[in-house]
N, C-alpha and C positions, 0 to 999 in steps of 0.2 A: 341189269344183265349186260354182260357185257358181246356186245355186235358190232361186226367189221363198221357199220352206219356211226354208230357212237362213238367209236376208234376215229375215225374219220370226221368225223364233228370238230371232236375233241383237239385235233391237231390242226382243222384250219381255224378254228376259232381262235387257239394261242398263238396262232401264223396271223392271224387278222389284228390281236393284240398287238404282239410284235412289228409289224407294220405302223400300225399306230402310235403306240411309243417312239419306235425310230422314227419317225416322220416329224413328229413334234420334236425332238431333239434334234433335228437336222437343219429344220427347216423352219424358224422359232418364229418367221414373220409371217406364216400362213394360220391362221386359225387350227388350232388341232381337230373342232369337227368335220372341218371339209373333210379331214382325212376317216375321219370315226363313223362316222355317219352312212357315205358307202360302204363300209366294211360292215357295219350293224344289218343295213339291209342286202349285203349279200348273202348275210348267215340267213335270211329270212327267206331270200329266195331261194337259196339252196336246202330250205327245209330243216337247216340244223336248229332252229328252233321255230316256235310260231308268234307270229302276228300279237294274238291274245297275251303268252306270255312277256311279249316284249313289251305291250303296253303295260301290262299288271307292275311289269318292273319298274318301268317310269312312273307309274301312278305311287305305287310306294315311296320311290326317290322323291316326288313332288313336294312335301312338306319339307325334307333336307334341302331341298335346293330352292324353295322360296327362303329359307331362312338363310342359307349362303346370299342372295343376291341383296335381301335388307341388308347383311352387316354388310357389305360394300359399298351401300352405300352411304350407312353409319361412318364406315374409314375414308372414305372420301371426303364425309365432308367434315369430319376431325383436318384431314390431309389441307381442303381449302380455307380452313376458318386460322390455321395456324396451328395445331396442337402441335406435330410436329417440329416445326421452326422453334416452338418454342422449349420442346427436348432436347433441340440442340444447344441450345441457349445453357440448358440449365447440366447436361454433359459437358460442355465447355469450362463452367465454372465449376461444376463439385470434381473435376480431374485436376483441374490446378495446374493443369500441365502436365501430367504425370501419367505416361502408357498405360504404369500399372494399376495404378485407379481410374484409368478411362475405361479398361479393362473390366474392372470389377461392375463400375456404373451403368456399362452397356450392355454385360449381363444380366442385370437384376432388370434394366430399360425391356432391354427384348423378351426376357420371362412374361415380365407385367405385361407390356403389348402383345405378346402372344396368346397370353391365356384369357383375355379378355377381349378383345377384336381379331385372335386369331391367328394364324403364321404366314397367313398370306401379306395383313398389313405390315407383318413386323420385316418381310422380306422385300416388300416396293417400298415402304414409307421410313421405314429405321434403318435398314441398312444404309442408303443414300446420307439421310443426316450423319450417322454415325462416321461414316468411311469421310465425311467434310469435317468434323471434329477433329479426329484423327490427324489432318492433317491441319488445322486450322494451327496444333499446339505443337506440330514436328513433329508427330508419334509416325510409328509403321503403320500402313493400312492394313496388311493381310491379318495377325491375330485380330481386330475390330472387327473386319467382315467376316471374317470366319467364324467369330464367335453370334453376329446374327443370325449367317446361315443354323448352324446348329444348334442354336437356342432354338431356332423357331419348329426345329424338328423335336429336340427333344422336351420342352417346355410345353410342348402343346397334349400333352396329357392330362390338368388340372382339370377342363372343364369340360361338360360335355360341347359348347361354342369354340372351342379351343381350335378345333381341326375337323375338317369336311370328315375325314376317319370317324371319330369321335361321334358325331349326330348321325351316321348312318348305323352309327351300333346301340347307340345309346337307348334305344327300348329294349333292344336284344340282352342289355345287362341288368333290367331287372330295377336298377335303381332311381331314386330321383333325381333331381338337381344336386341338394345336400347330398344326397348318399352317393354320388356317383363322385363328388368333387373331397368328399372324406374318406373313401378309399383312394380316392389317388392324391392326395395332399404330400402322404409319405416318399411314395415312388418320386413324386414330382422335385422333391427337396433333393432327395437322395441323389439323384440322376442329375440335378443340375451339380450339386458341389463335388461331385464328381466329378464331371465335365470342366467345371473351375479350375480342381486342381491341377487336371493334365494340363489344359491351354496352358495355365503358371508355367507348368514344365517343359512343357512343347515348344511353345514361346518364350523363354527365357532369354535368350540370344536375343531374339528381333523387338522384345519389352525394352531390354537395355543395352545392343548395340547394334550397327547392322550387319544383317544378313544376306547372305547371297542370292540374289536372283530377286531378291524385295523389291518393288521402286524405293529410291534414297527417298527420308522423309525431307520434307521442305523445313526451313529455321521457322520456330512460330510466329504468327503474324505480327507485325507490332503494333496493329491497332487491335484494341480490342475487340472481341465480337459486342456487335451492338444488343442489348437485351432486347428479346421478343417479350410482348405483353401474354402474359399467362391467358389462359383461356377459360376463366374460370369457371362461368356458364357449359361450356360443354365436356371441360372434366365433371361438373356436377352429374351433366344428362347423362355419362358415360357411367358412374357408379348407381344414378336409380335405375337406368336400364337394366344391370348388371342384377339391383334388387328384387325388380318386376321380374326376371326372370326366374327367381328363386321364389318368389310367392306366389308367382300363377300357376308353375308347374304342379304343384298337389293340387288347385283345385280345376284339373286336366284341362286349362288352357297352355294350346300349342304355340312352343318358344317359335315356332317359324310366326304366330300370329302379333306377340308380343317384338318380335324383332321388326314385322312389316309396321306397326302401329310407331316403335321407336324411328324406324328410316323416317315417317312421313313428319313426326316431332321432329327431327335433327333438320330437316331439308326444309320445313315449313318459315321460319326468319327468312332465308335466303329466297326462298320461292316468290314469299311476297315482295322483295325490291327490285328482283329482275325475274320472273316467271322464266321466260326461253331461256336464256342462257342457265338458269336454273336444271331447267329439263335437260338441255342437252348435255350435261354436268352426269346429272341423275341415268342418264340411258347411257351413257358411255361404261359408268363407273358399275352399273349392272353387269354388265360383260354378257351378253345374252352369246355369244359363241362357244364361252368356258362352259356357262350354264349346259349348252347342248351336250357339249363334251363329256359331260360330266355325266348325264342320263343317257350319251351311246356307248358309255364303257357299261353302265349296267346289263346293255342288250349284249354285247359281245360277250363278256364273262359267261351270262349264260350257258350256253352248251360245254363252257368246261366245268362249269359247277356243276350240272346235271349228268354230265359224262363220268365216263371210268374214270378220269385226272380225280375229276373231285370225288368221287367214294376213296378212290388210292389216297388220296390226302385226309378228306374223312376217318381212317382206319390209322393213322398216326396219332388223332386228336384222343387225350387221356379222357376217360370216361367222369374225372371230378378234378377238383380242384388241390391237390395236395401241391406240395413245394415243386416236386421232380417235372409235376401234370405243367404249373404255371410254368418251368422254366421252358416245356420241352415246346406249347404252345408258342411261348415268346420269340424263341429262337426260329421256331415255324417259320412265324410271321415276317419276322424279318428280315429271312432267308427268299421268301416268296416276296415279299416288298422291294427288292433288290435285284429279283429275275423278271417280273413282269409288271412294275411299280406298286406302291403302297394304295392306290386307289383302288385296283381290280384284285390286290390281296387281300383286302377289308372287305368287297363283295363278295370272294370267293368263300370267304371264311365265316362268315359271319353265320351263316346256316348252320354250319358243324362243328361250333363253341356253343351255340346258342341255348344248348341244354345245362351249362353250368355259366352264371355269371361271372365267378372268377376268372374261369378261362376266358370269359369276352374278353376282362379287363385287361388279362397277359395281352389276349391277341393285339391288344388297342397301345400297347408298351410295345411290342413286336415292330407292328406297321409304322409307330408315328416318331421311335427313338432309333428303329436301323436305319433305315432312308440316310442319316449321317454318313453312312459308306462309303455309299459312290452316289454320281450324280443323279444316275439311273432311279433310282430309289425313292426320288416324290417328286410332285410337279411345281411343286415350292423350290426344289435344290434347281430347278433346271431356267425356273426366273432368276433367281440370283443369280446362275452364272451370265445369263444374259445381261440383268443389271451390274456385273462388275465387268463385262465388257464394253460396258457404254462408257464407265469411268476409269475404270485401269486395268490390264492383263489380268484374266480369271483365273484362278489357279489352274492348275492343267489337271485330268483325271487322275493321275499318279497320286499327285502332292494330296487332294482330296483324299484317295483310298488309303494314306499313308496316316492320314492323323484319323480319320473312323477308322481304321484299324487298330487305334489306341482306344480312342473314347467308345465306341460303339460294344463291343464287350464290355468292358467295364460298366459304363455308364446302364446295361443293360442288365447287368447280372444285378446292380446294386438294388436298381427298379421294382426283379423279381423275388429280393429277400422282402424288401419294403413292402410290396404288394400283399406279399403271403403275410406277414408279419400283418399289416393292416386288415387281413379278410378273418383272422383269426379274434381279432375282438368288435369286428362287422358283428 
């Protein structure tokens, strides 16, 4: 029912969002819960929502977000053991030198890291190697980083591990592991070589000569890069982890329990040669601040999900899954991923897809392939531009809105044929 009290919820609660978001974009060196957190408990004091349901909402988020802080520290310690360095190693050699097969390489690089540890690793740990590649051979840096950025948005649809998105919906869609990663196989393909061909096009100029406003590449080195020893024990651990995750889940052991048992396996060599510096490794690489952040966005959302916003939105969601139903949810999401970021458009929404699993799937193509936009649009886009400001001029919001103005459409609409096209022989 709609009451002046709910009206009024509803708009400081998206005022309290907003707050939040800008503040983390502002102010990128302060934790974003300091900022989340009083905003969470003023909605509570001021009665826009209670107590009980903010905890029931935390208590639900708890399985998603223990299995967020295992894989981190799965990627950390790939990050200390070498895997990385030796990505670079091996992008160095299969480009030959050559922008346009760096290009290709670092594609298929950030897909794999993404859909397997995720978009956060692929945005700290592969972008940095990639953009030193890059330049190790004289290539451009901006198509290389750019195309991490957007891989790790758009390629993080394969798995339900793929994207923080992805595991807060992933019961809400009804399917398993297998079935969750076989409906999205097609989108996932689709959406990337789509993406490929634009960069090719976008990037044609700065592939093969320079372009205006690029930093000049450097001549390539003239010593070689030296080979990193491959890491072969921990890409091993990294594809049975990958497999434990696919045979525990039908016999309902929780991927957040298989992801804590895998962190203590990965960390365990290293824990026994140096214990502390082990741990202090381990607490760092947990991020217990994100974590907060992460369960005060659920408290906030709240009273817009429950308010008039969310029935108004509600009332746009198609009642099944037909082609028109998945594009109009996807575009939804998208749309809402872009106005108040892809984290609190995935808790908003997730209630009112939840009666057709296909439409999760859209919503989950929505949130995790528009964020490509603008920077606004994931908390993944708004690392990277900090990490390309540590090593060279971030592109500025324009240049960003200008090429997801390209890929973002496309890349989206290809998703939602594929999708439908996929749920039809589901």
């Amino acid at each position: 029912m709609l009451t002046v009290d709910s009206v009024a919820g509803c708009i400081v609660s998206i005022a309290g969002l907003v707050v939040v978001i800008v503040a983390t974009l502002a102010a990128q060196r302060v934790p974003a819960v300091v900022v989340a957190a009083p905003v969470a408990g003023l909605l509570i004091l001021l009665g826009l929502t209670d107590l009980d349901a903010a905890a029931d909402e935390v208590m639900t988020m708890a399985p998603t977000i223990g299995f967020l802080a295992a894989m981190l520290v799965v990627a950390d310690v790939c990050a200390r053991e070498g895997v990385f360095t030796w990505v670079g190693t091996v992008l160095a050699g299969w480009s030959r030198a050559s922008p346009y097969r760096l290009l290709r390489i670092v594609f298929v690089a950030a897909a794999v890291t993404t859909a397997i540890l995720s978009l956060d690793t692929t945005i700290v740990l592969l972008t940095p190697v990639a953009v030193a590649t890059a330049r190790h051979i004289g290539a451009r840096v901006t198509p290389i980083a750019f195309s991490s950025a957007h891989l790790a948005n758009t390629a993080s649809t394969l798995l339900p591990v793929s994207n923080l998105t992805n595991l807060l919906a992933f019961s809400a869609t009804g399917f398993g592991f297998l079935g969750f990663t076989g409906v999205m196989l097609a989108p996932w393909i689709a959406a990337i070589l789509v993406e490929y061909l634009i960069f090719r096009w976008y990037f044609a100029g700065a592939l093969g000569s320079p372009t205006p406003g690029d930093p000049a590449p450097r001549p390539p080195d003239a010593q070689p890069r030296p080979d990193a020893p491959r890491p072969t024990l921990l890409l091993v651990g990294l594809a049975l982890l990958l497999v434990v995750f696919v045979v525990a889940e039908p016999f309902g052991v929780p991927l957040a329990a298989v992801a804590g048992v895998g962190a203590v396996l990965f960390t365990l060599p290293e824990l026994l040669r140096s214990p502390m510096a082990t741990l202090r490794s381990t607490v760092t690489a947990v991020n217990i601040p994100f974590l907060g952040f992460v369960a005060t966005l659920g408290v906030v959302i709240l009273p817009v999900r429950d308010g008039p916003l969310g029935d108004w939105i509600g009332g746009l969601i198609p009642s099944s899954s037909t082609l028109l139903g998945i594009l109009a949810v996807a575009v939804l999401a998208a749309v809402l991923a872009n106005l108040v970021n892809n984290l609190p458009a995935t808790l908003l929404l997730i209630p009112l897809v939840a009666h057709d699993p296909g439409l999760v799937m859209a919503m989950l193509l929505g949130v995790n392939i528009g964020p490509n936009l603008a920077y606004f649009g994931s908390l993944a886009n708004l690392l990277w531009r900090e990490i390309m400001h540590h090593d060279v001029a971030a592109p500025t919001s324009r240049e960003y809105l200008r090429l997801g103005a390209l890929t973002v459409p496309a890349t989206l609409g290809v998703a939602v044929l594929a999708l439908w096209a996929s749920l039809q022989l589901t």
